[in-house]
N, C-alpha and C positions, 0 to 999 in steps of 0.2 A: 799467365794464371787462368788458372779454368773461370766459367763465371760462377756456377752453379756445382754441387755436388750433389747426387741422389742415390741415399740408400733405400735397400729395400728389407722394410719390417716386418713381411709375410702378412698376410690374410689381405692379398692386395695395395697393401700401402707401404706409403714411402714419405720419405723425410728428408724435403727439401734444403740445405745450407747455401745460402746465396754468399761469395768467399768472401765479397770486399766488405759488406756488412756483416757478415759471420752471423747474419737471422736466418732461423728455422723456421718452416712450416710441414705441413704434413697435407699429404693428399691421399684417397679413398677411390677405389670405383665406385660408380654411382650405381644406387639401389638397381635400376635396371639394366644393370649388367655383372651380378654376378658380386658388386658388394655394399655395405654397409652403409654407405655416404655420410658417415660422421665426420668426413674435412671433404673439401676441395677437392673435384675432380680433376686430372687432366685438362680434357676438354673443354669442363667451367673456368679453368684458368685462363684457356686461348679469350672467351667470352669476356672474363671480367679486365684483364691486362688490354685489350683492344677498350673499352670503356676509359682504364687507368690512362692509357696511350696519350687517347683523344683528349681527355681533362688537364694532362702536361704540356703538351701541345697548344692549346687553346692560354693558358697559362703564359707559355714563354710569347707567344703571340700576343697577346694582351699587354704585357712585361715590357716587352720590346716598345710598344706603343705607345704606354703609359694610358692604355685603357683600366679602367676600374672595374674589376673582376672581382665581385665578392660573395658569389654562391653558384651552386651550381649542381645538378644530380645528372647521370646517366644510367638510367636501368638497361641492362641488358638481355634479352631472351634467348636462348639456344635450341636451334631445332639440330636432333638427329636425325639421319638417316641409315637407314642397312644397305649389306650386298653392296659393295662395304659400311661396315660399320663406320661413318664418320658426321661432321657440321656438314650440314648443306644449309644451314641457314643461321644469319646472324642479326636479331632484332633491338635497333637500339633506340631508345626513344630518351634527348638531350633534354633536358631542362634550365634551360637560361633563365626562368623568368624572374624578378627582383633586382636582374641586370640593366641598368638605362641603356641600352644600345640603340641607333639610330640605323636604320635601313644599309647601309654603308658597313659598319660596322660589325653586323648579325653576319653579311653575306661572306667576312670576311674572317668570321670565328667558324660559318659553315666550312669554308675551303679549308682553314689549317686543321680544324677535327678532322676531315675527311682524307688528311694528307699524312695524320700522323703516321710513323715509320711502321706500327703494328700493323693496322690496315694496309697496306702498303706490299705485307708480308705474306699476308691471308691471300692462299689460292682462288684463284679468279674463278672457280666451280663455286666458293661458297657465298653464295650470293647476301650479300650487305645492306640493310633497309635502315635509313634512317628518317627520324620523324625528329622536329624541333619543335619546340616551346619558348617564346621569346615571352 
C-alpha cells in the first residue's frame, strides 16, 4: 500500500491523503516562489516533520525510561537557497524547559532528538543547528 497520495489541484497546490489514516492536507508554494502560501509548503513540511520527528522520538525515549515528559516546543526556521533552488539550512531551537531533567538525562533527550530517523534522512549539504532550552 502506497503511504501517501498526492493530487494536484492547479494554481500550484495539491492535496495531500496519507492511506492508513485516510487524512487530508493541502500544500501551496510559498509566496516567494511563484504562489499564494495559504497551506504548507513542501519544503515547510521537510522543516516542520524533522521538528514532529525529533518530539516522537524524544517521546518513546522518555516512554521507554519512564522519564516524565510533559511539555515541550520545537520552533523551527528554514533557510533557502538558489542555483538550485533548495534548504541549505535548518534552525531548530528545542524547548525542554518545565521538564525536571538531571544532566544525565538532558544529554540523553539531546542524542535521541538528534537521531530521530527524519534527521537522519536530510542530506548532509543541509546543514542542522540545534540550540536547547532545559
Amino acid at each position: 500500500m502506497a503511504t501517501a497520495e498526492i493530487k494536484y489541484l492547479g494554481k500550484l497546490r495539491t492535496e495531500v491523503r496519507h492511506m492508513q489514516s485516510n487524512t487530508t492536507f493541502n500544500t501551496d508554494a510559498p509566496l516567494d516562489n511563484q504562489g499564494q502560501g495559504a497551506f504548507i509548503s513542501p519544503t515547510d513540511m521537510i522543516a516542520a516533520s524533522l521538528g514532529a520527528c525529533m518530539q516522537t522520538i524524544v517521546g518513546i525515549y522518555c516512554q521507554e525510561r519512564q522519564i516524565k515528559y510533559e511539555q515541550a516546543k520545537i520552533s523551527v526556521n528554514k533557510i533557502m537557497g538558489d542555483k538550485p533552488r533548495r534548504i541549505v539550512r535548518l534552525e531548530l531551537m528545542l524547548d525542554f524547559s518545565g521538564n525536571d531533567w538531571n544532566d544525565r538525562v538532558q544529554k540523553g533527550i539531546r542524542a535521541a532528538a538528534e537521531a530521530c530517523p527524519v534527521a537522519k534522512s536530510i542530506h548532509p549539504d543541509i546543514e542542522l543547528v540545534y540550540s536547547y532550552q532545559f
